[in-house]
C-alpha positions in Angstrom: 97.6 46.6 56.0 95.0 49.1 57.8 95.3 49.3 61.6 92.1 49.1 63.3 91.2 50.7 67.0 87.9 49.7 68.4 86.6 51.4 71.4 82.7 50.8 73.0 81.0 52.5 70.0 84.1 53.4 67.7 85.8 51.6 65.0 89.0 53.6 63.8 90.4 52.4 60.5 93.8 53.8 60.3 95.6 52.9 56.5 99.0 53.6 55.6 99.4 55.6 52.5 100.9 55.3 49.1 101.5 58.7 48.6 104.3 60.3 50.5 104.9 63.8 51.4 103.0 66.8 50.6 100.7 65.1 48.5 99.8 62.8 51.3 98.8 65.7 54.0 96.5 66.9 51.0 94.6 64.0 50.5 94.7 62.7 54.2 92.0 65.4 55.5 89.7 63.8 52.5 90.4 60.7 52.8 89.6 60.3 56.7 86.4 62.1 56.5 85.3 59.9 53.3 86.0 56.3 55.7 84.4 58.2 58.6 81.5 58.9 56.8 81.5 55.4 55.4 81.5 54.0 59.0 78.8 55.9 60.6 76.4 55.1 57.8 77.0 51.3 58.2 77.3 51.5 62.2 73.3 53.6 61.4 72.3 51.1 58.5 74.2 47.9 58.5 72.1 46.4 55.3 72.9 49.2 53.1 74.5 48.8 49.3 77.5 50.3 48.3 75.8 52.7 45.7 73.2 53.5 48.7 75.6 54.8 50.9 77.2 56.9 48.3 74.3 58.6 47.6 73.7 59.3 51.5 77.2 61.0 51.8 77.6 62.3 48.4 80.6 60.4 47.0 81.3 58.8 43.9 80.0 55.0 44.1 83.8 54.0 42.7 85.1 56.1 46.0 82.8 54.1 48.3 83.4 50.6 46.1 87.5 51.2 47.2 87.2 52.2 50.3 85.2 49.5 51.4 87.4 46.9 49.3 90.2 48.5 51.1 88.3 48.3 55.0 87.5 44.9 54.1 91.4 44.2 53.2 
């Protein structure tokens, strides 16, 4: 279950991995930025699809598809 933080401006999305020790601190960096990016784009463009916003941050459409599946969890 994520963990969510919001401040004036902020949402933080915090999830909880299912990968455990080194391979979690590899992915972690990646995975953070991805949900980051993910966030500002919706905060800039709230009416956005899925497969637009992957082409604005240059991920797969399948990586923006889970991560929003898994924000919306």
């Amino acid at each position: 279950m994520p963990e969510y933080m919001i401040k004036r401006e902020d949402i933080m999305v915090m999830f909880k991995s299912l990968v455990s020790g080194t391979d979690q601190a590899a992915n972690q960096a990646g995975d953070n930025s991805a949900v980051a990016c993910i966030l500002k784009v919706i905060q800039e463009e709230p009416g956005l699809s899925q497969k637009k916003i992957a082409d604005i941050i240059g991920e797969k459409y399948s990586t923006v598809k889970y991560y929003m599946e898994s924000m919306k969890k």
